[in-house]
Rosetta silent file (secondary structure, phi, psi, omega in degrees, C-alpha in Angstrom):
SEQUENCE: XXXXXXXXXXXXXXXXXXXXXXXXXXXXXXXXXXXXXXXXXXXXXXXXXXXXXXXXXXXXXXXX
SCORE:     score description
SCORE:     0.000 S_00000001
   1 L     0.000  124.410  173.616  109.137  297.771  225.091 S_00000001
   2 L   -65.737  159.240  163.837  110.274  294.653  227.000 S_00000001
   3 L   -56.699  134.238 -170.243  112.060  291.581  225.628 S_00000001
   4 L  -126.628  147.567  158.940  109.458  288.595  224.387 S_00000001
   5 L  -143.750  129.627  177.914  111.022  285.422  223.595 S_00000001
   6 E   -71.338  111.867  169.299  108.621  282.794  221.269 S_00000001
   7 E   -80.881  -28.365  171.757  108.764  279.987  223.819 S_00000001
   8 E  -128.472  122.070  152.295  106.240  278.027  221.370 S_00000001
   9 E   -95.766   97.740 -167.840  105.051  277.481  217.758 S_00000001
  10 E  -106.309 -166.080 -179.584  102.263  275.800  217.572 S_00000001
  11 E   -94.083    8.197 -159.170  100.136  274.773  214.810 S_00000001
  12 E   -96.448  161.891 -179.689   97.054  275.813  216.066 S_00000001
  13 E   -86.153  126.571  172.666   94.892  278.984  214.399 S_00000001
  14 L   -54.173 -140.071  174.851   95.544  282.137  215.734 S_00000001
  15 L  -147.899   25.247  160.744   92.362  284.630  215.439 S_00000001
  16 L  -103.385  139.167  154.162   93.991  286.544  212.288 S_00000001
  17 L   -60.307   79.783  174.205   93.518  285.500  209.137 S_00000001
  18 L   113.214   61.411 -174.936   96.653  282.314  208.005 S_00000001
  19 L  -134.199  128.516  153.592   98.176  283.398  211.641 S_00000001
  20 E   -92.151  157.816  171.415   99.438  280.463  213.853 S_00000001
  21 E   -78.452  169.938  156.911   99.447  280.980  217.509 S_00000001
  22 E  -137.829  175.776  173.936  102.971  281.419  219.565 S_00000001
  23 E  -102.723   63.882 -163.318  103.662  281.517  222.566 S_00000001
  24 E   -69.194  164.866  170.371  105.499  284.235  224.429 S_00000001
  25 E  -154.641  116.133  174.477  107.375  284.795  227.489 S_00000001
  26 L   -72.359  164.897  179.187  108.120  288.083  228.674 S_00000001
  27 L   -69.836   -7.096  167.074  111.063  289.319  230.649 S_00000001
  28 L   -56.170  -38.021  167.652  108.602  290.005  233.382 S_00000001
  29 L   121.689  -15.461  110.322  107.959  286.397  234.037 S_00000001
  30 L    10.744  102.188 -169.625  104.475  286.594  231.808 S_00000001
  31 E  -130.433  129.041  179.945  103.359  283.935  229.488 S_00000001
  32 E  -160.281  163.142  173.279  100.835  284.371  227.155 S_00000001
  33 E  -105.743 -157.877 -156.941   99.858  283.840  223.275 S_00000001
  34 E  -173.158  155.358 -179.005   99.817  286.042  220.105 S_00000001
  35 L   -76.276  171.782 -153.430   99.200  285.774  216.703 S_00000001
  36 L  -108.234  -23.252 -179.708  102.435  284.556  214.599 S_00000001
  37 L   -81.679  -29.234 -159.687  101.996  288.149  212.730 S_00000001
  38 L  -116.573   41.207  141.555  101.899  290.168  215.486 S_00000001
  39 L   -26.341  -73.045 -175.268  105.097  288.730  217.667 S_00000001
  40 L   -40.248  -50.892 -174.428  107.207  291.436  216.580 S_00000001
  41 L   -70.017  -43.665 -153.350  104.676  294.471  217.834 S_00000001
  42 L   -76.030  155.779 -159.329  102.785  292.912  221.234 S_00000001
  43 L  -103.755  147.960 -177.594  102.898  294.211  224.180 S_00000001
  44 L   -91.480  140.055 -155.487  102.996  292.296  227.165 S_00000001
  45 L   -83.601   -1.205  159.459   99.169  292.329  229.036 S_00000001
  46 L  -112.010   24.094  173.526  100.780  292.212  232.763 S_00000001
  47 L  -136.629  -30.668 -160.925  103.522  294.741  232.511 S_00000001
  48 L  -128.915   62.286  142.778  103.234  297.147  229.201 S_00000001
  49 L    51.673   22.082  173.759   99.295  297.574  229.188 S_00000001
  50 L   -97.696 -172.079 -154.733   98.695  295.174  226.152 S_00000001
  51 L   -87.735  146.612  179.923   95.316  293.453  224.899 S_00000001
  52 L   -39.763  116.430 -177.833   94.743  290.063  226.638 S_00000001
  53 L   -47.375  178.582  177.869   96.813  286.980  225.140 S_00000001
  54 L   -92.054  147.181 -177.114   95.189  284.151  223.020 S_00000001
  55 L   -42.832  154.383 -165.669   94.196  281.011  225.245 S_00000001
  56 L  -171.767   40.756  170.394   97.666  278.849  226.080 S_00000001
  57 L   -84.330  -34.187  179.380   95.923  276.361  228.845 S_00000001
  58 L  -107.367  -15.561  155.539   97.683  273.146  226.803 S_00000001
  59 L   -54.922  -21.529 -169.442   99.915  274.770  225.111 S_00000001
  60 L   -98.854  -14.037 -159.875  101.897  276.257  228.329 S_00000001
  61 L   -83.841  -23.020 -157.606  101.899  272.743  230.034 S_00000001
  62 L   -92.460   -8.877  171.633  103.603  271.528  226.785 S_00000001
  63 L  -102.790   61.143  124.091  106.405  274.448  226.722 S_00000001
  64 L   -92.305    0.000    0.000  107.322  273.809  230.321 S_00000001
């Protein structure tokens, strides 16, 4: 499993129940989001085969 670092915490609702989104960035160069629960576990979806991040179109402009 590759290194993730939460580049964001936003406030917005994940698609878990009481889950905020974050924002990852893999060591691959890969930025995508994730529920706030499942940070520890996810895999990143253009290198390790995981399931497609949560939407991050204004969110990545605002961690850059």
């Amino acid at each position: 499993m590759k290194t993730k670092t939460t580049i964001l915490k936003t406030d917005q609702p994940g698609n878990h129940p009481y889950a905020l989104k974050h924002i990852l960035l893999c060591e691959c160069g890969h930025i995508f989001g994730a529920n706030s629960c499942d940070v520890h576990i996810r895999l990143c979806p253009e290198c390790e085969g995981g399931a497609p991040g949560l939407p991050i179109n204004a969110e990545k402009r605002k961690a850059a």
